[in-house]
ZABA-944215 format. One record per residue (C-alpha): residue number from 1; residue in one letter; y, x, z. Coordinates in nm, 2 decimals, decimal comma, always signed. Layout:
BEGIN
num:NUM | residuo:A | north:Y | east:X | up:Z
...
This chain:
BEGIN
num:1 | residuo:X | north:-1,34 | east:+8,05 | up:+0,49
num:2 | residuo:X | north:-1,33 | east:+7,80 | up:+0,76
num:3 | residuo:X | north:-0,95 | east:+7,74 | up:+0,62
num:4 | residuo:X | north:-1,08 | east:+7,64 | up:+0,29
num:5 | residuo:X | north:-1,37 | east:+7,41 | up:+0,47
num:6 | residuo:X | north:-1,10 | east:+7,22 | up:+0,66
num:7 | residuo:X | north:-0,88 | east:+7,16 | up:+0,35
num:8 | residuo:X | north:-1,18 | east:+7,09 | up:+0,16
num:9 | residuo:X | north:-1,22 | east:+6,82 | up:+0,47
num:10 | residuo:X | north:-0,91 | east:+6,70 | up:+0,45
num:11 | residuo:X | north:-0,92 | east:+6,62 | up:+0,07
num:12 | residuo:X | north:-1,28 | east:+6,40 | up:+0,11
num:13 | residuo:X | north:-1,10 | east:+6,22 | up:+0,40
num:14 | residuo:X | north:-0,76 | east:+6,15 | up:+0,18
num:15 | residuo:X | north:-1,01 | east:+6,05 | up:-0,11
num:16 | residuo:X | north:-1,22 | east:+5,81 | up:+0,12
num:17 | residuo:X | north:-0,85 | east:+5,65 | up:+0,28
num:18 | residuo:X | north:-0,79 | east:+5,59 | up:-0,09
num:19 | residuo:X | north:-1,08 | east:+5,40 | up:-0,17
num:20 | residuo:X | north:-1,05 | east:+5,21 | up:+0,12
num:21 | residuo:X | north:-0,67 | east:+5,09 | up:+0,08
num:22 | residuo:X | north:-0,78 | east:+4,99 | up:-0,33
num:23 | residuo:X | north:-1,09 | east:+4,82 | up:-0,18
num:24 | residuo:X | north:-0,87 | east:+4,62 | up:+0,05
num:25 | residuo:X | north:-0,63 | east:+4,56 | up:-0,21
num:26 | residuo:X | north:-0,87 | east:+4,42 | up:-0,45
num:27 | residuo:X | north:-0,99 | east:+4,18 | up:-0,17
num:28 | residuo:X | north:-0,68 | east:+4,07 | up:-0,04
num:29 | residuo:X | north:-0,56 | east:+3,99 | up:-0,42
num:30 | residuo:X | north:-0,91 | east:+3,81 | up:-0,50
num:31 | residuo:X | north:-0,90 | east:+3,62 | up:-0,14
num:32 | residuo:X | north:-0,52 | east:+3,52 | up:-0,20
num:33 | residuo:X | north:-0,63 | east:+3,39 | up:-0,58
num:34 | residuo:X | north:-0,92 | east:+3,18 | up:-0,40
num:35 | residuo:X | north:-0,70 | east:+3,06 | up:-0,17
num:36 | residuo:X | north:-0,42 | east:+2,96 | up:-0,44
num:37 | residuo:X | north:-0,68 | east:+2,80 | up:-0,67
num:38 | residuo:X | north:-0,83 | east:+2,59 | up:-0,36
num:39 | residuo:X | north:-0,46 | east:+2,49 | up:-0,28
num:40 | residuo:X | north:-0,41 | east:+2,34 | up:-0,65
num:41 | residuo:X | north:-0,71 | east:+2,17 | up:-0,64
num:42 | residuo:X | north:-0,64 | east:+2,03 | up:-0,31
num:43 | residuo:X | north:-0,32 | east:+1,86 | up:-0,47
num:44 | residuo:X | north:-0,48 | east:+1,74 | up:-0,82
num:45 | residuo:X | north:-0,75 | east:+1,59 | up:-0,57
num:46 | residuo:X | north:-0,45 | east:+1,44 | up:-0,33
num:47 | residuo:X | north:-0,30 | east:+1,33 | up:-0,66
num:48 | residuo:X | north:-0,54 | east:+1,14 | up:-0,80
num:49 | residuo:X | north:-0,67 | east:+0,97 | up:-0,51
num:50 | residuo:X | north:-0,54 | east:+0,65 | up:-0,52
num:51 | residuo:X | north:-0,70 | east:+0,30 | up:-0,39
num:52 | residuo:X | north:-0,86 | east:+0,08 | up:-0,54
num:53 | residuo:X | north:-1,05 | east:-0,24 | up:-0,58
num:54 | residuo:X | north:-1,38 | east:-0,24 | up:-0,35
num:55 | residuo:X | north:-1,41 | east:-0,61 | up:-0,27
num:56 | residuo:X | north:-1,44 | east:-0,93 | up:-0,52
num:57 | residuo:X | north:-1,48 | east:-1,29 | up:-0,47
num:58 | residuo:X | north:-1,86 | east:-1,23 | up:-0,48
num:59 | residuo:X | north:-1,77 | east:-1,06 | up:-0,13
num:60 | residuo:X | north:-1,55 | east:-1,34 | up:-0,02
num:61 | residuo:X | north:-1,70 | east:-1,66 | up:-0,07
num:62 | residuo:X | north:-2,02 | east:-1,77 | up:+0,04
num:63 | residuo:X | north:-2,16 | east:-2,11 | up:-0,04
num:64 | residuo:X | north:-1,79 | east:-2,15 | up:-0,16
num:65 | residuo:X | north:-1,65 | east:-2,13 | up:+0,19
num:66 | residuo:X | north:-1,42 | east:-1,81 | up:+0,25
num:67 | residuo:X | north:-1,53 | east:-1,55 | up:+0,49
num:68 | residuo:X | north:-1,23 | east:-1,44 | up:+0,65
num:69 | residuo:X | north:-1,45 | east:-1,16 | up:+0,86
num:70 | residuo:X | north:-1,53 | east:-0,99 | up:+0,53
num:71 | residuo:X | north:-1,15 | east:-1,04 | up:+0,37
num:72 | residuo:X | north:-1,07 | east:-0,85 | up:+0,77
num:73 | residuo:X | north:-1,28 | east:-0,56 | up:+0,67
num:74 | residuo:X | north:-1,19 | east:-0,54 | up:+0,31
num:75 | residuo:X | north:-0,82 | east:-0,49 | up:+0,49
num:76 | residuo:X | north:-0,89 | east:-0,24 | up:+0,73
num:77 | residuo:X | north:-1,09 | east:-0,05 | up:+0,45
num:78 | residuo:X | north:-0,72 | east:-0,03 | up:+0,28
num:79 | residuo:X | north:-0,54 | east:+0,04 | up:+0,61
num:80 | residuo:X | north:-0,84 | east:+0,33 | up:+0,69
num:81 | residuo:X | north:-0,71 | east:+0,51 | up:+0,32
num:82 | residuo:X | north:-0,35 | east:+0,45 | up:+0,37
num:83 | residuo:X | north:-0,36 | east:+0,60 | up:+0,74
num:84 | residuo:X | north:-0,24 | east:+0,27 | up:+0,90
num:85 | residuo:X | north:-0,40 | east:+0,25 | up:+1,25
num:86 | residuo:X | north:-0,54 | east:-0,09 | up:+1,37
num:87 | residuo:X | north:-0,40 | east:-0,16 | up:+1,68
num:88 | residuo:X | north:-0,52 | east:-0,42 | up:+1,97
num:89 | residuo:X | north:-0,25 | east:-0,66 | up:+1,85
num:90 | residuo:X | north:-0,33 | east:-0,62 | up:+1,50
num:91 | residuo:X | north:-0,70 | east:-0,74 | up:+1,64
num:92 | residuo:X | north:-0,53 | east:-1,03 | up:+1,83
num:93 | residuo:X | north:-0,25 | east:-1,17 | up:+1,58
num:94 | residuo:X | north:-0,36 | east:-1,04 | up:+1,25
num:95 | residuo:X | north:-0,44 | east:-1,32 | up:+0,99
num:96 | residuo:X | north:-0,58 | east:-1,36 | up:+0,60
num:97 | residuo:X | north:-0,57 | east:-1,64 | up:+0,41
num:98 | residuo:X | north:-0,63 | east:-1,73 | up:+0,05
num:99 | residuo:X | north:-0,41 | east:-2,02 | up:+0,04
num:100 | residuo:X | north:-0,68 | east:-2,29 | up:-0,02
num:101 | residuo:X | north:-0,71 | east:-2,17 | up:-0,36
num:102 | residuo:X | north:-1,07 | east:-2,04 | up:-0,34
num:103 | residuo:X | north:-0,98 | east:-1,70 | up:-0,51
num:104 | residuo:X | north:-0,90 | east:-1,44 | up:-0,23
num:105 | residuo:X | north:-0,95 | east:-1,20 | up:-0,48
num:106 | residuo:X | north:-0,62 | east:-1,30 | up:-0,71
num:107 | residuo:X | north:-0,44 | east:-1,51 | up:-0,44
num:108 | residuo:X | north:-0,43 | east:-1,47 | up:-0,09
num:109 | residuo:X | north:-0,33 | east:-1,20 | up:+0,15
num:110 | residuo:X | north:-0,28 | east:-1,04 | up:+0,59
num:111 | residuo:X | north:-0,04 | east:-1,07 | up:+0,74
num:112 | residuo:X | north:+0,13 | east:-1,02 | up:+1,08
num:113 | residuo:X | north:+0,42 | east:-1,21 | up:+1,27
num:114 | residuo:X | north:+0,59 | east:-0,90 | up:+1,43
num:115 | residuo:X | north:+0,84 | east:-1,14 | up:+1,57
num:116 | residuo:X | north:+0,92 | east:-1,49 | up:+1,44
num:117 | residuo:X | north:+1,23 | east:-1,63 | up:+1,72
num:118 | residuo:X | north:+1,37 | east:-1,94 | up:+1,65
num:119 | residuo:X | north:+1,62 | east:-1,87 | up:+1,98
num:120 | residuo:X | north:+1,76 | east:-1,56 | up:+1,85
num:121 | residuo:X | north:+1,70 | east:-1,61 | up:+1,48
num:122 | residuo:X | north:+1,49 | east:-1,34 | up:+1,35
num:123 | residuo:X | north:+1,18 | east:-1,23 | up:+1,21
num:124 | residuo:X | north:+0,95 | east:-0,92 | up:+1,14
num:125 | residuo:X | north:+0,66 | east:-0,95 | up:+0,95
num:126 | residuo:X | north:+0,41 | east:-0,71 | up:+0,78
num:127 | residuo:X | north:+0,25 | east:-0,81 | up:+0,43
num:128 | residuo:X | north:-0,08 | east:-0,71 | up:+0,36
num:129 | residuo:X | north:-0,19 | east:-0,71 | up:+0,00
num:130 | residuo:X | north:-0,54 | east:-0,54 | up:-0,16
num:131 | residuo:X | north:-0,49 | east:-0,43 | up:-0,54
num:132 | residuo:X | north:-0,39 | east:-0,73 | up:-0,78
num:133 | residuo:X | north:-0,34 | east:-1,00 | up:-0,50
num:134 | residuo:X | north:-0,07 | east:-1,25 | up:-0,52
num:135 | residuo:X | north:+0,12 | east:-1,44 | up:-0,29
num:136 | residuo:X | north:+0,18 | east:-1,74 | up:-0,44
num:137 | residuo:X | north:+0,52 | east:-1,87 | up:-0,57
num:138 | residuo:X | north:+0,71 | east:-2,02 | up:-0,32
num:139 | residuo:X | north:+1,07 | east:-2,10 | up:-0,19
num:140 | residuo:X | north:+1,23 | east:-2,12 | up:+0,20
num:141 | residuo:X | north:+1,38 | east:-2,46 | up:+0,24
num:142 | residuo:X | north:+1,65 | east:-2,55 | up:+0,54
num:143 | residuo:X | north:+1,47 | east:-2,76 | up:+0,80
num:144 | residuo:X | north:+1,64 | east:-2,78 | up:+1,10
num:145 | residuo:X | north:+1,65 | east:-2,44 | up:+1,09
num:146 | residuo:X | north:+1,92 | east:-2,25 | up:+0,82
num:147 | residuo:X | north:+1,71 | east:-2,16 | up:+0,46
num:148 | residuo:X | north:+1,51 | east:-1,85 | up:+0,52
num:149 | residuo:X | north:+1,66 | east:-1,53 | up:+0,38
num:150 | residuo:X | north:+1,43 | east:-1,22 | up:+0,35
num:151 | residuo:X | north:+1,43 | east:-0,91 | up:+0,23
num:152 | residuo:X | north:+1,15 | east:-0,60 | up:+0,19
num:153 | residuo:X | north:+1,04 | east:-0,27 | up:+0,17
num:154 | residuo:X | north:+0,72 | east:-0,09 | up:+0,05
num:155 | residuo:X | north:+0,58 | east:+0,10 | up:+0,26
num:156 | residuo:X | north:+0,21 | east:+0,17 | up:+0,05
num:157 | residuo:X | north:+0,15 | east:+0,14 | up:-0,28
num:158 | residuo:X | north:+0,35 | east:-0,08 | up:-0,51
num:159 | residuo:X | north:+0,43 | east:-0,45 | up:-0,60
num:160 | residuo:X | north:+0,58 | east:-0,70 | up:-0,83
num:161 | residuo:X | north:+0,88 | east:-0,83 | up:-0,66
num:162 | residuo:X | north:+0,91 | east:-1,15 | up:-0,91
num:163 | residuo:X | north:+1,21 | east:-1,41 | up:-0,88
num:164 | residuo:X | north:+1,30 | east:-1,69 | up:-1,05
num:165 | residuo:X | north:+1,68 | east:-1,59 | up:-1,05
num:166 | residuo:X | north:+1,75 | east:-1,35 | up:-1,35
num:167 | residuo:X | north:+1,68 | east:-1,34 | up:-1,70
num:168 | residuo:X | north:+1,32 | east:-1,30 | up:-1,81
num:169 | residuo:X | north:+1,17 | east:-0,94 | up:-1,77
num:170 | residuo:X | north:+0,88 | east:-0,81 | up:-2,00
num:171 | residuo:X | north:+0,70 | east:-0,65 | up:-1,72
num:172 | residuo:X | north:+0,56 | east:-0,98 | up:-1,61
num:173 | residuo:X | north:+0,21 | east:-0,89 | up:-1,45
num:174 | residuo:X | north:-0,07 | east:-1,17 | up:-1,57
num:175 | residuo:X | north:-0,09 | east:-1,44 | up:-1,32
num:176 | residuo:X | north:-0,45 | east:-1,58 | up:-1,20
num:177 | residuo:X | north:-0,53 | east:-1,87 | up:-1,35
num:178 | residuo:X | north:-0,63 | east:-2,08 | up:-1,01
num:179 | residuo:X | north:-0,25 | east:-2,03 | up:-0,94
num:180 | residuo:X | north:-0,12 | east:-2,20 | up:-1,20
num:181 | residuo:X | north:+0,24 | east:-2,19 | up:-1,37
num:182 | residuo:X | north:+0,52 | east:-2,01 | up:-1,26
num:183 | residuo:X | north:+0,93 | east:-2,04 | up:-1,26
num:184 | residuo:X | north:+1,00 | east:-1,68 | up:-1,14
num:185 | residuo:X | north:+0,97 | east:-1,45 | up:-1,48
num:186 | residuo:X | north:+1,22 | east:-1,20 | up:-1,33
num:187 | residuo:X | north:+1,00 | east:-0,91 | up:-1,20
num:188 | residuo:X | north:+1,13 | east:-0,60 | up:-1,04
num:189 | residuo:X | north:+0,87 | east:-0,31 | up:-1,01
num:190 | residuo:X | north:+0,95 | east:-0,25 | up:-0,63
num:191 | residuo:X | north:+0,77 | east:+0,11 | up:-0,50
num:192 | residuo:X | north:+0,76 | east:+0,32 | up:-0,17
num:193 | residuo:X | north:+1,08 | east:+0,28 | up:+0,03
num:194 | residuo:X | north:+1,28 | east:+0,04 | up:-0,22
num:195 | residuo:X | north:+1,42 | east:-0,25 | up:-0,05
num:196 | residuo:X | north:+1,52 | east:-0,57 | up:-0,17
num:197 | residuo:X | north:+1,66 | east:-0,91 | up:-0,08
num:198 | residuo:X | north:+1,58 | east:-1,30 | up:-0,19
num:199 | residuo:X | north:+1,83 | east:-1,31 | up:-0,45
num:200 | residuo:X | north:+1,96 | east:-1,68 | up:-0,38
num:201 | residuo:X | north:+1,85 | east:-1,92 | up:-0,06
num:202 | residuo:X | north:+1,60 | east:-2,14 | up:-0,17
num:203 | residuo:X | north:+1,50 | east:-1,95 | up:-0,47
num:204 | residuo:X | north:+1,13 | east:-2,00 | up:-0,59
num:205 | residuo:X | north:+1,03 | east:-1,64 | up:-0,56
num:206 | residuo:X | north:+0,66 | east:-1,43 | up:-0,55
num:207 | residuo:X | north:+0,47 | east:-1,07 | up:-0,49
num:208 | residuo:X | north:+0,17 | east:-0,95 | up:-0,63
num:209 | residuo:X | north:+0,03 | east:-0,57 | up:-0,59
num:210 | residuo:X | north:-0,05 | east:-0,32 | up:-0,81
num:211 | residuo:X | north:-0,40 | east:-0,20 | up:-0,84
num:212 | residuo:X | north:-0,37 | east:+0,04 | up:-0,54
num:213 | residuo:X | north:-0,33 | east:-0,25 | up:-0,33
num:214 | residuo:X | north:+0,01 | east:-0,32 | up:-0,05
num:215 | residuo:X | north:+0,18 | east:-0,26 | up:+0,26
num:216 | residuo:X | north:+0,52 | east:-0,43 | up:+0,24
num:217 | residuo:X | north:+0,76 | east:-0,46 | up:+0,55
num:218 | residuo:X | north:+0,98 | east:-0,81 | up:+0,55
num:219 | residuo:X | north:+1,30 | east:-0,85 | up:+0,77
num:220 | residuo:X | north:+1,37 | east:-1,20 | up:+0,78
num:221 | residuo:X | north:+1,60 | east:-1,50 | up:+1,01
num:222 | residuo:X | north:+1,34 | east:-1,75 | up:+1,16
num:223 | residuo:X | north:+1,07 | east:-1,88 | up:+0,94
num:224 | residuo:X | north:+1,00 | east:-2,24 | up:+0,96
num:225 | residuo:X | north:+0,69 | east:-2,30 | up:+0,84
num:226 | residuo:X | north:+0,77 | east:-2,66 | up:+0,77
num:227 | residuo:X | north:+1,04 | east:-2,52 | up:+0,55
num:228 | residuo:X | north:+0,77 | east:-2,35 | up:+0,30
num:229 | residuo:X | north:+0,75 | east:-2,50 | up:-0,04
num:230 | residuo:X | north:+0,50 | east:-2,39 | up:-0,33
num:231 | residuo:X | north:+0,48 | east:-2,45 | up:-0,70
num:232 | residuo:X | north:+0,13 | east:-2,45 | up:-0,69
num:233 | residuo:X | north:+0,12 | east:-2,80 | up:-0,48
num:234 | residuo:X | north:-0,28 | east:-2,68 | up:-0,35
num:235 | residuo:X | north:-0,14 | east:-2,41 | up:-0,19
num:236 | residuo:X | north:-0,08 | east:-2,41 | up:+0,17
num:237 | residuo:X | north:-0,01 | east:-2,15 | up:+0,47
């Protein structure tokens, strides 16, 4: 008798281990399905953030003077989404402009001289754009100083890297009309980490972003700003 009890005790605890492990099974598969399902939602969500325009002229201009405090925090709104840190120098030497146009929106851009030494020749220089901005067409004329060469990589987003060297492309992005016309109809579609080079010195050449807006390194010899020419004869830096 008490034999049978214990292997009668024996089978309700083997039954109740049973249950157990299937519960835990069932929880463990459901809680790993949660978690996989949250994962792919995490990168569609990652995939289809993207930036985008915040800011117009309306935001710019006020009693048609430019407000270059508002253009400020319309960049570091792109910098805060991109991950780009605003340093204290960035504070101190960081610049917009909208070239005298009147349409930050469409023309203008920041900007930082990293290093710009006429001694040693060189220059570093961060490029700032928000989504559909242009610089305007321009060329790098010798001065007393050799012709500027340059060259550039995308660090955010993406531009048009536009030249006036090369045969005419049909990816030509629509230029603003307060810019004027152009001579560089030789667009490359330049993305994250692609680099490339002014294609001749003195070439008229120009950039424009996407719509998710710019950050675009430039490696360069000494810029002269009295070397600077643009088509656009407004235009000034």
């Amino acid at each position: 008798m008490k034999k049978r009890r214990m292997f009668e005790t024996m089978v309700v605890a083997l039954g109740l281990c049973s249950l157990v492990a299937c519960t835990n099974k069932s929880a463990n598969a459901t809680s790993t399905e949660n978690a996989t399902t949250e994962n792919q939602s995490n990168v569609k969500e990652d995939k289809a953030m993207v930036y985008s325009k915040k800011y117009t002229n309306a935001d710019f201009y006020k009693d048609g003077k430019f407000q270059q405090d508002v253009a400020m925090e319309a960049m570091k709104d792109m910098f805060a989404f991109y991950g780009v840190p605003f340093t204290d120098l960035m504070a101190k030497d960081m610049w917009v402009t909208d070239f005298g146009l009147g349409d930050f929106e469409h023309v203008g851009m920041g900007g930082i001289f990293w290093v710009n030494d006429p001694e040693y020749g060189y220059f570093a220089h961060a490029i700032y754009l928000l989504p559909g901005q242009m610089i305007p067409e321009h060329a790098h004329m010798k001065t007393k100083y050799p012709a500027k060469h340059e060259s550039w990589m995308v660090e955010k987003g993406w531009v048009y890297n536009c030249s006036e060297i090369g045969d005419p492309t049909n990816n030509m992005p629509e230029i603003p009309a307060t810019h004027g016309p152009i001579k560089s109809v030789n667009c490359t579609v330049q993305k994250v980490g692609d680099v490339l080079r002014l294609k001749k010195l003195e070439s008229f050449h120009f950039m424009m972003a996407g719509p998710e807006g710019a950050i675009v390194d430039e490696w360069a010899c000494y810029h002269d700003n009295d070397g600077l020419r643009f088509t656009n004869s407004k235009a000034a830096l």
